[in-house]
C-alpha positions in Angstrom: -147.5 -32.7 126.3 -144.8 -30.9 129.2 -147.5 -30.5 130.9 -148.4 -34.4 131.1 -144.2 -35.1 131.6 -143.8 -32.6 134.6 -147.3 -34.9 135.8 -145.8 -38.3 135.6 -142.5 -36.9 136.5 -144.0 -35.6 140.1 -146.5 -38.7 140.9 -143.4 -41.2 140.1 -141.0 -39.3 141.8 -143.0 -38.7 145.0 -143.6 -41.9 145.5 -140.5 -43.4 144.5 -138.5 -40.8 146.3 -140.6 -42.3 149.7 -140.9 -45.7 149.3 -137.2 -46.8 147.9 -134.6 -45.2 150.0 -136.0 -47.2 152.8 -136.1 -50.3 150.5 -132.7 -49.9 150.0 -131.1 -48.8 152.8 -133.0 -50.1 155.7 -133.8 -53.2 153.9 -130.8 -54.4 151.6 -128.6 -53.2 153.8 -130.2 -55.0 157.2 -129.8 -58.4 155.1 -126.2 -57.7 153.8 -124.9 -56.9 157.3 -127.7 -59.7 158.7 -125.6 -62.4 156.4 -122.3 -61.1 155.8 -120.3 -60.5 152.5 -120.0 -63.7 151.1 -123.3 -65.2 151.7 -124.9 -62.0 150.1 -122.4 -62.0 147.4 -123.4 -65.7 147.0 -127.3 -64.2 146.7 -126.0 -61.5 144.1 -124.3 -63.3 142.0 -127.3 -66.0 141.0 -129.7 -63.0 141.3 -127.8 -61.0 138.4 -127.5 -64.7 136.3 -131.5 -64.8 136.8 -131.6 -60.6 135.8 -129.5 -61.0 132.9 -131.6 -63.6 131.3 -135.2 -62.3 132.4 -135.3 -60.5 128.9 -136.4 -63.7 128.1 -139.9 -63.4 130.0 -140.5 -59.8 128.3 -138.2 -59.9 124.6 -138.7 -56.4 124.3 -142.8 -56.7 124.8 -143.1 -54.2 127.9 -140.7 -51.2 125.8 -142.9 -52.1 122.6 -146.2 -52.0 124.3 -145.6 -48.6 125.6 -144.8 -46.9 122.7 -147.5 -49.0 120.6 -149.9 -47.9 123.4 -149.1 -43.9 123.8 -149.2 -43.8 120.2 -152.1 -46.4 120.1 -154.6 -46.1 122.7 -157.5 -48.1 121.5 -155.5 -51.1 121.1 -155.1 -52.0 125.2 -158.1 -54.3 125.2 -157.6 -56.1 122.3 -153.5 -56.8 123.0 -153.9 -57.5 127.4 -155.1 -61.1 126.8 -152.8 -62.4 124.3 -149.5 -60.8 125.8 -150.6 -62.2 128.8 -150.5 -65.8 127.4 -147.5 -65.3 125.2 -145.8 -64.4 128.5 -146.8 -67.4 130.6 -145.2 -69.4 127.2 -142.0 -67.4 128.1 -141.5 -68.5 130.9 -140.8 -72.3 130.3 -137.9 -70.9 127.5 -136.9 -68.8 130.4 -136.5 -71.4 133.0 -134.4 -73.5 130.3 -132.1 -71.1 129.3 -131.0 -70.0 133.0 -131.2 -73.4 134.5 -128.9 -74.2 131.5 -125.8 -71.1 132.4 -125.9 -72.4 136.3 -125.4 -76.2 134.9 -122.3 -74.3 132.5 -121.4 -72.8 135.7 -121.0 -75.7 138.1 -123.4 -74.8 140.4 -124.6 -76.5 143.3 -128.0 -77.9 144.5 -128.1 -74.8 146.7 -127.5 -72.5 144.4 -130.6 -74.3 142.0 -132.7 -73.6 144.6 -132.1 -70.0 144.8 -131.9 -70.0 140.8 -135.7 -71.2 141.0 -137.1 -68.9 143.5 -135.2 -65.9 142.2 -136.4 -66.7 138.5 -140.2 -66.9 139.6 -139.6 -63.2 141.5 -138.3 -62.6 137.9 -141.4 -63.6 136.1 -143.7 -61.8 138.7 -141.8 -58.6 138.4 -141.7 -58.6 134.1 -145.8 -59.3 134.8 -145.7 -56.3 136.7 -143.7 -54.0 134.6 -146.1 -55.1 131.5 -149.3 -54.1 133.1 -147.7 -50.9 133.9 -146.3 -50.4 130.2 -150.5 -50.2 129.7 -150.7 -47.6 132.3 -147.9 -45.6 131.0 -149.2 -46.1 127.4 -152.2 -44.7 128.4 -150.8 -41.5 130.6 -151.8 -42.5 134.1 -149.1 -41.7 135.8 -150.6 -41.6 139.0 -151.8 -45.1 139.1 -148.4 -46.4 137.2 -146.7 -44.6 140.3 -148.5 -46.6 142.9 -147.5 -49.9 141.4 -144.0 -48.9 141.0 -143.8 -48.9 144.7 -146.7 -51.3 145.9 -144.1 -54.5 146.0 -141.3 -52.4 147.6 -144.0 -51.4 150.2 -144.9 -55.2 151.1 -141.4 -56.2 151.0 -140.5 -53.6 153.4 -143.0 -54.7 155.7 -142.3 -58.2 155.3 -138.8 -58.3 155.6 -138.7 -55.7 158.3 -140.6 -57.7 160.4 -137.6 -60.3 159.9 -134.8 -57.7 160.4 -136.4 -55.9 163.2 -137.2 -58.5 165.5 -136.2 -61.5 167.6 -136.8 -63.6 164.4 -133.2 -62.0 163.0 -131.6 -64.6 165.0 -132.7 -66.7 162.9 -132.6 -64.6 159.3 -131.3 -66.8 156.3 -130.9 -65.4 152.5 -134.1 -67.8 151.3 -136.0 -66.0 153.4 -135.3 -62.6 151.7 -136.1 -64.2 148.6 -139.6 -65.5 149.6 -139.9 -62.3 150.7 -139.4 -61.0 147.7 -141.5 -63.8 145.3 -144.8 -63.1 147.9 -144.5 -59.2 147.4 -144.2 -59.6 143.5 -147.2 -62.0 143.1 -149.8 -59.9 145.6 -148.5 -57.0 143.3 -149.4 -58.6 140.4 -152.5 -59.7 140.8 -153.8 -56.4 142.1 -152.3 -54.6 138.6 -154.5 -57.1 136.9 -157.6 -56.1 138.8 -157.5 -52.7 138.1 -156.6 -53.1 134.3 -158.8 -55.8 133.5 -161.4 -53.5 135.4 -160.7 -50.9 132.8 -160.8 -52.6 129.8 -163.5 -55.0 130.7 -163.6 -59.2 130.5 -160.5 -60.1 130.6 -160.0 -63.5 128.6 -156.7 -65.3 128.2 -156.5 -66.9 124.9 -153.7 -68.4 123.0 -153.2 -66.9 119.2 -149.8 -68.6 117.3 -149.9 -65.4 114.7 -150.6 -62.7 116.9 -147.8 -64.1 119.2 -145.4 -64.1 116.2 -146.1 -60.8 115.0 -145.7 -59.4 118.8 -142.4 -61.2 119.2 -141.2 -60.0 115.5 -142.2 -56.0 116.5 -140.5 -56.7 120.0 -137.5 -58.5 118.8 -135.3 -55.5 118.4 -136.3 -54.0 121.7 -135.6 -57.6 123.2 -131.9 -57.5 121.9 -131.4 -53.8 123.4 -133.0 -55.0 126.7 -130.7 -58.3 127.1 -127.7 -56.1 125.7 -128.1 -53.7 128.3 -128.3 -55.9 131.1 -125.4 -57.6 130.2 -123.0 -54.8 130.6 -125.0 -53.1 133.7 -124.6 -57.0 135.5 -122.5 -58.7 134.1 -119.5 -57.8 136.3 -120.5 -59.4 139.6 -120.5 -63.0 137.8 -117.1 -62.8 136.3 -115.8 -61.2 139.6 -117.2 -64.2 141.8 -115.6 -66.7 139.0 -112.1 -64.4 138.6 -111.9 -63.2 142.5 -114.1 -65.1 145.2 -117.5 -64.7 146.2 -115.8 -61.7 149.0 -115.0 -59.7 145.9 -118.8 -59.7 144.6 -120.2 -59.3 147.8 -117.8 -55.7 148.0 -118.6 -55.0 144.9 -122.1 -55.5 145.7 -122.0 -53.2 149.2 -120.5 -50.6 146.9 -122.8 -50.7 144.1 -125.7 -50.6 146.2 -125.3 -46.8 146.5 -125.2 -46.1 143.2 -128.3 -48.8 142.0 -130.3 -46.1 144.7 -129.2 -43.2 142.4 -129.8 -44.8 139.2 -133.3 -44.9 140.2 -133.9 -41.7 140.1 -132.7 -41.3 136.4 -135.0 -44.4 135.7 -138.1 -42.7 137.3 -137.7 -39.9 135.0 -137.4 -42.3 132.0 -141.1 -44.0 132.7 -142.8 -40.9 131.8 -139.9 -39.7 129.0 -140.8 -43.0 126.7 -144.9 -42.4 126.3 -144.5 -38.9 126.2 -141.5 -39.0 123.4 -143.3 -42.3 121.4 -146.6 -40.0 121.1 -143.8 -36.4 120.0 -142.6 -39.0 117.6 -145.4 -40.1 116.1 -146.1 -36.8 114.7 -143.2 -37.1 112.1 -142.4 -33.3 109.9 -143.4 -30.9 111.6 -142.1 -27.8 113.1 -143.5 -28.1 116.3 -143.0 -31.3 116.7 -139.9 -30.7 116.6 -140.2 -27.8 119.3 -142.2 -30.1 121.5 -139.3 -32.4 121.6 -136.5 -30.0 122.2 -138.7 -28.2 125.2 -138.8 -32.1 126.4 -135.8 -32.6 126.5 -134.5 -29.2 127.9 -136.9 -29.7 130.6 -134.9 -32.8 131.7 -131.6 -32.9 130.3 -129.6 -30.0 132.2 -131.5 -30.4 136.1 -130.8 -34.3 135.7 -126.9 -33.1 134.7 -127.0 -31.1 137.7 -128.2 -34.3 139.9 -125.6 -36.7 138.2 -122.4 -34.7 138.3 -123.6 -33.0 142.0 -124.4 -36.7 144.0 -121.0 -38.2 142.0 -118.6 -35.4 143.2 -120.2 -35.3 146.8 -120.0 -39.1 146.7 -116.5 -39.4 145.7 -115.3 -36.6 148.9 -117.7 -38.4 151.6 -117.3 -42.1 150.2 -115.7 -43.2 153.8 -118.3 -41.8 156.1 -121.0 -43.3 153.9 -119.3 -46.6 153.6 -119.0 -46.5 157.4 -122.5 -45.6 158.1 -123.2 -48.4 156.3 -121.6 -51.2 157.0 -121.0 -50.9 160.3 -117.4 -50.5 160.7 -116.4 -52.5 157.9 -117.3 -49.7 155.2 -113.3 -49.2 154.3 -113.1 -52.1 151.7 -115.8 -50.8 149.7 -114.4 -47.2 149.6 -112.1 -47.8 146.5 -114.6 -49.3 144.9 -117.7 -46.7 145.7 -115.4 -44.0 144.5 -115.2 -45.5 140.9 -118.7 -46.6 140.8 -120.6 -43.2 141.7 -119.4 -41.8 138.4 -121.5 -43.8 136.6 -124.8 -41.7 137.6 -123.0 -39.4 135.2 -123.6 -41.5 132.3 -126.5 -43.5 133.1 -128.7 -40.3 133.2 -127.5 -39.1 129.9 -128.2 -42.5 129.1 -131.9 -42.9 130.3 -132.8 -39.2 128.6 -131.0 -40.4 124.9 -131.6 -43.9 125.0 -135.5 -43.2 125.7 -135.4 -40.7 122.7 -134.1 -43.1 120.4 -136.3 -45.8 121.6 -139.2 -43.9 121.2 -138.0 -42.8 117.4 -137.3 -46.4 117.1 -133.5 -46.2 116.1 -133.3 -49.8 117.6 -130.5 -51.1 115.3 -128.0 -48.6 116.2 -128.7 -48.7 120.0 -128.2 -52.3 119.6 -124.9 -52.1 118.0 -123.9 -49.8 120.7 -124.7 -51.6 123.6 -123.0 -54.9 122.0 -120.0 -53.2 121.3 -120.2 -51.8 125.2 -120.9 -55.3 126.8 -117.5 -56.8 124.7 -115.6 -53.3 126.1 -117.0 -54.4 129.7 -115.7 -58.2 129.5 -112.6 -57.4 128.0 -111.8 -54.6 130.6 -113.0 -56.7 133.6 -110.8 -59.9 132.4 -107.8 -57.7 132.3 -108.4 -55.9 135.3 -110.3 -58.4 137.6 -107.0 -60.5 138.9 -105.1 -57.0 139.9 -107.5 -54.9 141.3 -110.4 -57.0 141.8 -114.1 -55.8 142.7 -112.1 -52.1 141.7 -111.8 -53.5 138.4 -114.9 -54.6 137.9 -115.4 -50.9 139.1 -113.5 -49.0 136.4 -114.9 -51.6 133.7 -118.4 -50.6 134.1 -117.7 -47.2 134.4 -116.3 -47.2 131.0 -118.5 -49.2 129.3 -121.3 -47.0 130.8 -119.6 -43.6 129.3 -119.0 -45.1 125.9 -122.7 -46.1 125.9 -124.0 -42.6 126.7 -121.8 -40.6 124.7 -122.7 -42.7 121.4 -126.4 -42.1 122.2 -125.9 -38.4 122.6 -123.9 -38.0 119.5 -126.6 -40.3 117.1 -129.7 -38.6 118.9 -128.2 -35.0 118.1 -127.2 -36.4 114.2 -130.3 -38.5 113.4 -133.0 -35.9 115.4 -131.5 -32.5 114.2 -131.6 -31.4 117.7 -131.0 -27.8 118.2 -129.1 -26.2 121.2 -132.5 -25.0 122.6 -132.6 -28.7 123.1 -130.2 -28.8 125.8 -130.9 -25.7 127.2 -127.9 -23.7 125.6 -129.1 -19.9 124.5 -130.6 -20.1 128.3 -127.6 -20.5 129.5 -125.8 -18.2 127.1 -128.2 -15.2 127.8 -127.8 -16.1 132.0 -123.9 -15.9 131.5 -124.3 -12.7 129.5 -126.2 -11.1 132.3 -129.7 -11.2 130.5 
């Protein structure tokens, strides 16, 4: 089973490693200095309402179907259909419930427009992430890598055709979200192809019971998903509301940096939650539990070395980078940058412990950690927010974001019985000792 984790670890790496640095950095960037502050922090701010609520297109189906699939192979087939339609359903309760928080929120016709084309990218992308959870149920890593990247690929060309010549002129934020709608849905409907061409006839049928009994398994990991969004994006909406659209745009520039890092941890978790679902499913064993701890050691101490390495280097250089950047005006995201780059710290510890207790489904008690971390995030942002503003916002989700990892370390270590050879201790003892 290492052996299929290092696998998946190298194909989504590779070709994440490629494709979304330049996705990030020669894309996100181009439109953010294309558009200026506050029109992208105009963008962000109805992008993260339309993130927050997209748990609504999935409730916890994609996380469910991968561990029901690694530890269920068979059932791919018989489940592709029915999801499929039970997610089309979604959508309508989706579109209600955001189109509902912008009404709450005052906004204007303008901002409804982006709401609509931002919550169709939304749909296209939970489509996608589905028929990869099938993939990654099923331990093909190397075609779950490709359509990790496929959209950021056709976005890169499409947009960069907009950024990178005479047409820039012209560039307007609705045109990086079309951008972004046409990548998903070509995406999409080539995932499709090559499932439906592996499990055979693909037919889309409605089934009221088997829908119910999917969204009763998923509910939990539906609650976790929402939770966790909340507190990971929540803090641009109250800063535009509390401090200006400027404020979220900063924020924004500085987070940016920091959303390119996280990926890396995330990468690592696509392969950890198939591989730890099927470890799990072998409950009382000795070498079950073995296999888990050499799991975990394989990941837990060079992704510690990442986290704590890119946030210290970040912190020193954070005004040369900020500069490169943003072309001169990198200084007002500095503060900020410095705060936020901590958080790799956590997050990784995050994606390793979270994933575990997914996978052993410990679902209630991640829950009531990540609601007790999204009510730490508010309360922290309200109170810091008018002083320091996007710096606030800054330290709030840094905290939240630590209180989150270290209660998923602590309950994985308690609930698992993990040993130290878990986390790679007597290693390091016997190197220290000179062994």
């Amino acid at each position: 089973m290492q052996k299929k984790l290092l696998s998946g670890l190298f194909w989504v790496l590779l070709a994440n490693l490629i494709v979304k640095p330049l996705w990030i950095f020669g894309i996100e960037v181009g439109v953010q200095n294309a558009v200026g502050n506050a029109t992208y922090g105009f963008y962000f701010a109805v992008f993260n309402l339309a993130y927050i609520f997209n748990i609504l297109l999935d409730v916890g189906i994609t996380n469910y179907n991968t561990r029901n699939i690694a530890q269920h192979p068979q059932l791919v087939g018989k489940y592709l259909g029915g999801i499929l339609t039970a997610k089309i359903a979604l959508l309508g309760l989706y579109l209600l419930v955001a189109f509902s928080a912008g009404m709450a929120l005052g906004y204007s016709s303008e901002e409804f427009h982006l709401l609509a084309w931002l919550c169709l990218a939304q749909f296209l992308n939970s489509l996608i992430l589905y028929l990869r959870s099938n993939l990654e149920g099923l331990l093909l890593f190397k075609w779950d890598s490709l359509f990790s990247v496929l959209d950021r690929l056709l976005m890169i060309a499409i947009c960069g055709c907009m950024l990178w010549t005479p047409l820039r002129v012209h560039f307007n934020i609705r045109w990086f979200v079309y951008a972004q709608v046409a990548a998903y849905a070509l995406t999409a409907l080539t995932a499709l192809w090559v499932i439906a061409r592996r499990t055979g006839r693909l037919r889309l049928r409605w089934n009221g019971l088997f829908t119910w009994a999917i969204l009763k398994e998923s509910a939990p990991f539906a609650l976790l998903v929402l939770l966790m969004a909340s507190y990971n994006r929540i803090d641009p909406i109250l800063l535009r509301h509390l401090a200006g659209a400027a404020e979220a745009g900063i924020y924004a520039g500085a987070f940016r940096l920091l959303d390119a890092l996280t990926m890396v941890a995330y990468l690592v978790s696509v392969p950890l939650l198939p591989v730890f679902s099927r470890i799990c499913s072998q409950k009382g064993n000795e070498a079950q539990r073995q296999e888990l701890s050499g799991s975990i050691s394989l990941v837990f101490w060079p992704m510690m070395v990442f986290a704590v390495g890119v946030s210290v280097a970040g912190a020193i250089w954070a005004e040369p980078l900020m500069e490169l950047l943003y072309h001169g005006s990198g200084a007002a995201y500095v503060p900020v940058f410095r705060v936020v780059v901590f958080g790799i710290i956590p997050i990784c510890i995050t994606y390793i412990f979270g994933t575990l207790l997914t996978a052993d489904g410990k679902l209630r008690l991640l829950n009531l950690l990540a609601a007790t971390s999204l009510l730490l995030n508010v309360v922290i942002n309200l109170l810091l927010i008018p002083r320091l503003g996007a710096a606030g916002s800054a330290w709030a989700s840094l905290s939240a974001q630590s209180f989150m990892a270290i209660g998923q370390m602590l309950l994985a270590i308690r609930l698992l019985h993990l040993p130290p050879s878990a986390f790679g201790l007597p290693r390091i003892k016997r190197y220290l000792r000179g062994q």
